[in-house]
Each structure stands twice: as structure tokens, then as C-alpha cells.
N, C-alpha and C positions, 0 to 999 in steps of 0.2 A: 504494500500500500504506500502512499505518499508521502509524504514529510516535506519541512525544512526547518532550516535551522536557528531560525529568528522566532524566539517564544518571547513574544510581547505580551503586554496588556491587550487582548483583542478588543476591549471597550475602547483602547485608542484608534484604534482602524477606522478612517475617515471613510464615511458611509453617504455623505451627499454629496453632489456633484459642485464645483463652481463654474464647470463647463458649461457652453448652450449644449439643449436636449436636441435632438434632431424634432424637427417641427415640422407642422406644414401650415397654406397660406393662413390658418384660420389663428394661429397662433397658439393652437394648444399642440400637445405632445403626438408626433405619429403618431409611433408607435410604442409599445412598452412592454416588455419580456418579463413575465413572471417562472419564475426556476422553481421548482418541486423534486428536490434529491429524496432519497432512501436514507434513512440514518445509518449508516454505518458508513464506516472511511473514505474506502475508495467510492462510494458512490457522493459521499458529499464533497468530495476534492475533486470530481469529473465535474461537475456540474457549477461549483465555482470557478473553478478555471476558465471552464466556457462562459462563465458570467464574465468573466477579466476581458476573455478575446470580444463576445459581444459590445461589452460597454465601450471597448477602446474604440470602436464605431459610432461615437456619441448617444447611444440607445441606452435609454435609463433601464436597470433591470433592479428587479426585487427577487432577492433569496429569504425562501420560506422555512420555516420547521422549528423546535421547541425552543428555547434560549441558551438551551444547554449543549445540543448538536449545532447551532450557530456558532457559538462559541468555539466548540471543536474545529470545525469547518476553519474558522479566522485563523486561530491558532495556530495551525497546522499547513498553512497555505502556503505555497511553493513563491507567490509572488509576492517580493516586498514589498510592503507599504509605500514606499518611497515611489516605484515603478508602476505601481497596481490604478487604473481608470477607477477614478473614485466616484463614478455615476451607479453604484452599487449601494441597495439597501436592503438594511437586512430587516423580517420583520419577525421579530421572536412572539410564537403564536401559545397560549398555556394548552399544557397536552396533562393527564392525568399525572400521579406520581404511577414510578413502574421499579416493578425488582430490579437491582444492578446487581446481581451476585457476579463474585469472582471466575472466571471459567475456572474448569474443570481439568487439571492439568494428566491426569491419568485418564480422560474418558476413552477408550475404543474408537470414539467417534471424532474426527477431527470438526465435521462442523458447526459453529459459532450457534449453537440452540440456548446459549444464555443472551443471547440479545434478541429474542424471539418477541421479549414484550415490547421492545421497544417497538421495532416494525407492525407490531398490532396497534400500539399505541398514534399508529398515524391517524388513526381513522377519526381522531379528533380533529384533527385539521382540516377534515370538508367545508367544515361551515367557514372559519376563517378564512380560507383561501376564497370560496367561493364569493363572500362580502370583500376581498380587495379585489379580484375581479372586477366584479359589478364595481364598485368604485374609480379602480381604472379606467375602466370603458365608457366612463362620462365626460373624461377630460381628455381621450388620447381617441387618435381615429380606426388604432387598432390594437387589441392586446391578444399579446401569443405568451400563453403557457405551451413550456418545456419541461415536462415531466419523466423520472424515470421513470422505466418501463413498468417497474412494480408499485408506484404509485398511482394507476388508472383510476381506483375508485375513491380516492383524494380530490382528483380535478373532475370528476364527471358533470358537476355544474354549472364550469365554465363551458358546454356545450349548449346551454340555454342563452345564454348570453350572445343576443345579434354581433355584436362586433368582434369578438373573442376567436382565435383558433388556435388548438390543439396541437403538440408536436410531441415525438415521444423518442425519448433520447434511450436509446439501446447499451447498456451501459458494459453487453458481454465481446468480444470478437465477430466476426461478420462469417468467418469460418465455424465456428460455435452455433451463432445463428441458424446457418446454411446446415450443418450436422443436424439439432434437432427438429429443422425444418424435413428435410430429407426422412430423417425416424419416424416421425409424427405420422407422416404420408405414406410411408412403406416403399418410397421413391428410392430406387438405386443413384446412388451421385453419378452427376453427368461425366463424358468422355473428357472432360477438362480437369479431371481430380488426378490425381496421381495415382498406381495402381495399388500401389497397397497402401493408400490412406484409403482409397475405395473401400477396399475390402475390409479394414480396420470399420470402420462408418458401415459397414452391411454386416458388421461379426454382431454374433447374437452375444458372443464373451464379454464384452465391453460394454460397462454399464450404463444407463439412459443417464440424460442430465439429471431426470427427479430421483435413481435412486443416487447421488452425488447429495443428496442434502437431507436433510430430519424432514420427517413426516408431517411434522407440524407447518414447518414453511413451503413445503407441497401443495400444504392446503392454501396459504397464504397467496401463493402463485396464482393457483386455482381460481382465488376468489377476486384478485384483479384484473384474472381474464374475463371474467363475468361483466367487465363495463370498457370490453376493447371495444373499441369502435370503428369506424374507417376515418383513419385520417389524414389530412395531407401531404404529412413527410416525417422522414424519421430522419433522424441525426446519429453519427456513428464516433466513437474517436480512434479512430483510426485513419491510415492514409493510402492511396490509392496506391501507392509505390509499395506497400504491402501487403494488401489485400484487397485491390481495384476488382478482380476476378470473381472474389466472394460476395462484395457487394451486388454486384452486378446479377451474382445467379440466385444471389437472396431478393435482392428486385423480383426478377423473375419467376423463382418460387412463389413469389405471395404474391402476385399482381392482383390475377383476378378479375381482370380487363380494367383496373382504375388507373387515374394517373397520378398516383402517391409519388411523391418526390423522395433521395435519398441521397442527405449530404454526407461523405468521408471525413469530417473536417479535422482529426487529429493530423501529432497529435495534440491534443489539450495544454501537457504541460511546457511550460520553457525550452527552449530547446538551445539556448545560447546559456550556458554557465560561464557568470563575469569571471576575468581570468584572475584580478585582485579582487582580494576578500579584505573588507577594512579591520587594522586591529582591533582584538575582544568581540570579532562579532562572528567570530567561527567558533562550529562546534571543536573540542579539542581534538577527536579525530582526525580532522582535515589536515593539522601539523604534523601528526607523525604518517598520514599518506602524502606530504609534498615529499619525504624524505626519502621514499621509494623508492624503486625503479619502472620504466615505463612498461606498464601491461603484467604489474608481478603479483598483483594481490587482487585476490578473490572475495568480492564482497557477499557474505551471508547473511539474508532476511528473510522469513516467513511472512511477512505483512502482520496485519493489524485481530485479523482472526484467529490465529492457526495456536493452538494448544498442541504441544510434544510434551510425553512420557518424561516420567526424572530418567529412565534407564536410553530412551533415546538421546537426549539433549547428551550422557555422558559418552557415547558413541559418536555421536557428534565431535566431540571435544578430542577424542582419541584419534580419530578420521584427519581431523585437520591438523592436529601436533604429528601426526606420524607421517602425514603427505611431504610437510617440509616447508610448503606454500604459504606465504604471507597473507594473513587475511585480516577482514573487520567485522567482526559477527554481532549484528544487531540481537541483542536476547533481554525480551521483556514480556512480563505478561501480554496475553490478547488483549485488548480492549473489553473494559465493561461497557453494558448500554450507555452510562452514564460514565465517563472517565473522571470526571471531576466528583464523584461522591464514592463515600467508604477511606479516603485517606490512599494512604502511599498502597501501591501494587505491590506483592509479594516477589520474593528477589528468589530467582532462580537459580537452585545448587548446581555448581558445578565438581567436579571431581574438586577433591582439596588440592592445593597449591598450584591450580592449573593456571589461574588468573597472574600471581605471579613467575610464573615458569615463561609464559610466554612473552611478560613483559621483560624481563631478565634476558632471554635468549632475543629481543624486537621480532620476536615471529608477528605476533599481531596483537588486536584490542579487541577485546568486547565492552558494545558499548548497552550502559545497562537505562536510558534514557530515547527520545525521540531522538533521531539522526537524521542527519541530511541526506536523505537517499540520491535524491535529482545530481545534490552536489557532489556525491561520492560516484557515482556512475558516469558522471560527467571527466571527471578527474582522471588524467592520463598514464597514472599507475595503476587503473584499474583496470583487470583483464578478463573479469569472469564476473558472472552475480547465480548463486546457488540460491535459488527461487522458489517458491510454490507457485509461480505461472500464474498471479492473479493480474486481468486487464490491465487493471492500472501499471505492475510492474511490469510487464511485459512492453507495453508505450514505452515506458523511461529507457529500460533499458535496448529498445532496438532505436530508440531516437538519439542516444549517448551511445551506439554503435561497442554495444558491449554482449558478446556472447552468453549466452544463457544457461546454466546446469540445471535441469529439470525435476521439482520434486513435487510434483500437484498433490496436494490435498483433499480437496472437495467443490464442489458447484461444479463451474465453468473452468476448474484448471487441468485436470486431465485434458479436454481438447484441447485449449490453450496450448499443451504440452507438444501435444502432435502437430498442432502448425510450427513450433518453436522448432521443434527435433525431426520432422520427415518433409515437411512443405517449404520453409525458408531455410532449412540446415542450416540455424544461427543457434545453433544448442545442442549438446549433449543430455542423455535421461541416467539420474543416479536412482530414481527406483521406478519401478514398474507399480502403475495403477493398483493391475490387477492383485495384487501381495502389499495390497493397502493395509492391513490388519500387521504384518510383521516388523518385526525393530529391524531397522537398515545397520548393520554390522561397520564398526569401524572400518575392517579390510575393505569393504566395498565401496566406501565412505572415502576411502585413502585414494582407494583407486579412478574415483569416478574422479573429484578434484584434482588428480593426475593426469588425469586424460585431459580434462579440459585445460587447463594451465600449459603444459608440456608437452603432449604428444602431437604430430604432423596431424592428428585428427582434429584436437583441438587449437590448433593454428587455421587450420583451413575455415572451420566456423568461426573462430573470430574477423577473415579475413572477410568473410562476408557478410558478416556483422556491421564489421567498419562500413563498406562500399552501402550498405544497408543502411545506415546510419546516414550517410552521407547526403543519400536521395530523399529522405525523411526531414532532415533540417532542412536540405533547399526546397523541399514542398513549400512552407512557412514562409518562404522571400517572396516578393512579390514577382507575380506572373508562375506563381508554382501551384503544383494540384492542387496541396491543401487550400493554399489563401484564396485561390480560385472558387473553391467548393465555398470556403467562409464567406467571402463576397458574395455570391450567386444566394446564396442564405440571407444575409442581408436584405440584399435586392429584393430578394422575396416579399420579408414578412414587412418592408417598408414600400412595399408598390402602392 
């Protein structure tokens, strides 16, 4: 999931504009973008970010959801205050109190089903959203909610509203899309798939995206299909330099004979990391990764869900002191629903004197706090990032043209996996899906971070990682796919 490194006061992030709004001749506001995220990380940091690219457009936008996941959201956002289109407003709505228990560090199950009330707990927010709605569309000539995908029956009342439209921001891969689009249907993937990602996508072995997650947010899913509607365009973050092909036969798959629109506009995040960092205003990591060498350390993250066994994380520890490989291993609780309530997270054992052995010998840091991920994968002694393949980190890391070691967890990371590892060959796989249930062994642990770091195998996927990488930032210049896609979107919702 997301990060940076600036943990401000987010009450200081300047939320109204002094900028002109984009108008028209009447003098009130076009248009006005209201943003509807999922609470949880990576969905609330996709969909600020897109509020940053938006507003820099002069387009006033309002970000929605409790005071507490607003919060989060500021906190945590890739783009400095100093840099960030301050035509952004946040509106913190009351949503009920909800359990924040601890995850579950030994559950069997990797996926995040303690933050299950909070995602229930959206359903307060119909009615608020649906009165700044109606509010907006008094004073502007047109108001577009962008909602995540799993937030449908949140905005379903902004389709009563004459001037109001609908857009629905896809927050998983286009390849992902395309897979359970293809399942759903009983559709064999078309002659444009590779052959055995084909047959991988037709094996009955490989399990559907809903057994990937708890029952309980199956249901959840379920119940915001129940207010899909047809609507006129989806929004993707991702970029056509990397999955133009997937967009294109996910168009196709769902058409239908309409004419829904479908912008690629990642990706989302930054994709220029300043190359000076002002004194005191870096995380302490970044100092001992300037010290490196180019391409020599391996950054390790789960993201913001992922719970690991005490007996794996010590396997872990063992895998990467034995590899030899310099790394930065982010290791911190998942996220509660509520990160801010219950006091400090509990600190995760590691084997004894492992923490200093490695600082002793400079093998590497763990860092036991938020981390600059964007800034660490940016950073040119970075050669690998040892993933669970969630959306968000997969962006960062093919936009910082950094090779991927493959460890999916749950949802949407297994396929993520397979586009990383058989479709862009910008990643190597340290465990197999299917032997989800088993502790991944230091020796194999040792050897996959070897592969990737060292071997002609893992040079080759970095090198096309890099060239990868390459086409992904010039998307973002102007006259490039992405900015292209991003303008054409504009244009749109301000005709």
C-alpha cells in the first residue's frame, strides 16, 4: 500500500482553493467532482491522488468519508502539501462508532476481516453524500461523482439528481478485471492472452477472486452489485503502456452495445521523486539507502493488510540474513479500521539479536513505523521490492521501474501476480498461490531473493522493468497516453 514520508498535522493541509474554479459564462462552478473511496489504504490513497491530478485542472473536488479515514487518507499522502492543488475539500461525514480490534497475527486466513465493520459502516454515508450532491448541483452546471467500485450503494442517489453523473473508479488491475470477467461468463480468454496464462484463467485449480477473500465481504460485494447501474465511464489507474490490451478486451467484454467510456489514467501516484530531500525531512531510512550501491537492496513490504504468523515473519528474517542481500523490511502491524484509536500497535518479534546483527554487519533496517515506499522504490539503490502484489504497489513499483518478487496474499493479488510474473516478466514468484496455507521456508526465502537480486534471471526482469518504467513516467508528460487519457476525462465531464 502507499505511504510517504511527511506525517504532518493533517488538520494543517490546506483544503480550499485561492485558485479561480473553472466556470462557465453564468459564473457559477462547471463543474464539481465529488470522490467516494472504500476505507481502507490503498483505496483511499487511489482516489486522493486522483483528486490531486483532477484539481490541478482547476476542478474543485470534494473527498468524502468519516473524519477518521480523512485523516488517514491526509496523513499518508504521497503528495506534499507544499506541491498538492489545494482546490480539494475534504468533508468528514459522522458514521456510527465500529470495533477497531487488533488483526489477528496467527489467523490461517490472510484476509483483513477485522476491518469488515468499517466497510459496513459506509452505509451511513448515503444520506450525507447524497445532500452535498443535491447541494452541489445548485451552484455548478455539473456534478460527477467518482466512486469506488464497492461503494455503489453509497452514491445511488446521486442518480436522481438531473445534473449529477456517475463514474466508477475500478480500483483492481484491468487484467484482474478481464480474468473474473472471462470466469463469470465461462468465456475462454481470447487469442491475444498468452498460452498459458490462458490456460492458468481456464484451470478449475486456481481459485475464483471471491474464494480470495472472507465470506463476509463476498457478501459485501454482492450487495453493491445490487445498485450497479449503467454508467458512462469507468476510470482505471493504470497505463496503457501496461495494460492498453486488457483495457481494451474488458471494454469489450462488458459492452453490451453501450457507449461507456474507459479512461487508463494511471498511474495515480508521483512518478518524478525530487532528487534532494530537505534536511530533517526524510525518513531515517533514506540515509542509510543513499549509502548503497546502485540496484543492491531489496525492499520488503506487505502493505497495509497483510497479517504473517510469528513463525513466518522468523523465516523471513532467516531468508534474508542468509541471502547476503541488503534490504529495508517494512514490519508493522496491518492497519486497524481505525488506526488512530486503541494507542501504539503491537511490535512484532523478531528472532533475538536479529535487529542488531544486521545493523552491526549494515546488511539492512527494519523499519518499525510508516515508510516512504514511492520514495524508496524511486531511489537508485533499489533493485527489487518483495510484494504481496497489491494494485497500489504494483503502480509504484512498475512506475519506479523496479522488478517485483511475488508473494500475493489474498483479493486481487494472486492475479496481480500473474500479470507481474508471466505477462510483463517484470517479477519473479517466491510462493505459489496455491500452498497459500504453508510457512514459506527460509531456504526458499534465501533462494527466491537470490534469484531476483543476482541471477541472469533476475537481471533480465529488472531490465525490463527499467525500459517499463520508462514508458510509464513518459505516459505522464504531456502529449503521452496517460495525460492524454487524463485530459480526454476532463474534457469530458466539463463539456
Amino acid at each position: 500500500m502507499s505511504c510517504h514520508q511527511s506525517q504532518q498535522d493533517p488538520d494543517h493541509v490546506q483544503e480550499q482553493s485561492n485558485e479561480p474554479k473553472m466556470k462557465d459564462v453564468s459564473g457559477s462552478v462547471a463543474v464539481a467532482v465529488v470522490m467516494v473511496p472504500l476505507p481502507a489504504q490503498g483505496h483511499l490513497n487511489q482516489l486522493l491522488q486522483l483528486a490531486h491530478l483532477v484539481a490541478s485542472y482547476g476542478v474543485p473536488v470534494h473527498y468524502v468519508g468519516s473524519a477518521s479515514h480523512n485523516r488517514q487518507a491526509k496523513l499518508r499522502s504521497h503528495v506534499p502539501p507544499s506541491s498538492a492543488p489545494s482546490d480539494i475539500r475534504f468533508h468528514d461525514f459522522p458514521t456510527p462508532p465500529i470495533p477497531s480490534p487488533a488483526p489477528n497475527l496467527n489467523s490461517p486466513y490472510k484476509f483483513p476481516s477485522h476491518l469488515q465493520p468499517a466497510f459496513d459502516a459506509t452505509s451511513s454515508l448515503r444520506g450525507p453524500v447524497a445532500s452535498l450532491v443535491r447541494s452541489l448541483s445548485s451552484g455548478s452546471r455539473r456534478v460527477i461523482v467518482v466512486h469506488d467500485s464497492l461503494m455503489a450503494s453509497v452514491v445511488q442517489d446521486a442518480a436522481s439528481v438531473p445534473n449529477a453523473e456517475i463514474y466508477v473508479f475500478k480500483t483492481i488491475s484491468a487484467f484482474t478485471l478481464c480474468w473474473c470477467t472471462w470466469e463469470k461468463k465461462g468465456m475462454a480468454p481470447p487469442p491475444e492472452v498468452e498460452v498459458d496464462v490462458a490456460e492458468l484463467i481456464s484451470s478449475k485449480g486456481f481459485p475464483s477472486l471471491l474464494d480470495s477473500v472472507s465470506h463476509e465481504f463476498s457478501k459485501f460485494i454482492a450487495s453493491q452489485k445490487e445498485h450497479k447501474k449503467l454508467q458512462p465511464g469507468y476510470i482505471y489507474n493504470t497505463c496503457r503502456a501496461v495494460e492498453g490490451r486488457f483495457v481494451d478486451l474488458y471494454a469489450s467484454a462488458t459492452a453490451n452495445g453501450t457507449g461507456t467510456k474507459h479512461w487508463a489514467i494511471g498511474p495515480f501516484n508521483p512518478v518524478k521523486v525530487p532528487e534532494k530531500r530537505s534536511r530533517g525531512s526524510s525518513h531515517g531510512c533514506m540515509e542509510w539507502l543513499d549509502k548503497q550501491a546502485p540496484s543492491s537492496v531489496i525492499y520488503v513490504s506487505f502493505g497495509t493488510t497483510t497479517t504473517l504468523s510469528d513463525e513466518q515473519i522468523r523465516e523471513i528474517a532467516v531468508g534474508l540474513e542468509r541471502s547476503g542481500q541488503k534490504f529495508i523490511w517494512v514490519l508493522r502491524e496491518a492497519d486497524k479500521a481505525d488506526i488512530f484509536s486503541g494507542g501504539e500497535a503491537g511490535k512484532i518479534e523478531l528472532p533475538p539479536g536479529f535487529e542488531e546483527m544486521v545493523a552491526a554487519r549494515d546488511l539492512g533496517v527494519v523499519v518499525r513505523d510508516w515508510a516512504p515506499q514511492l520514495e524508496i522504490l524511486g531511489h537508485p539503490a533499489t533493485g527489487g521490492f518483495l510484494s504481496h502484489c497489491g494494485w497500489n504497489s504494483c503502480m509504484e513499483s512498475i512506475s519506479m521501474g523496479v522488478p517485483i518478487l511475488a508473494w500475493p496474499m489474498h483479493s486481487d493479488q494472486p492475479r496481480n501476480a500473474v500479470l507481474i510474473t508471466r505477462v510483463l516478466k517484470i517479477g519473479l514468484v517466491v510462493k505459489d498461490w496455491m500452498s497459500q496455507d504453508d510457512v514459506v521456508r527460509s531456504p526458499a526465502i534465501e533462494g527466491a531473493v537470490k534469484a531476483l537480486m543476482v541471477s541472469e534471471k533476475g537481471e533480465e526482469a529488472r531490465k525490463r522493468a527499467a525500459e517499463l518504467g520508462v514508458a510509464v513516467r513518459g505516459s505522464m508528460d504531456e502529449g503521452g497516453l496517460s495525460r492524454a487519457e487524463l485530459d480526454s476525462f476532463i474534457a469530458h465531464i466539463s463539456r
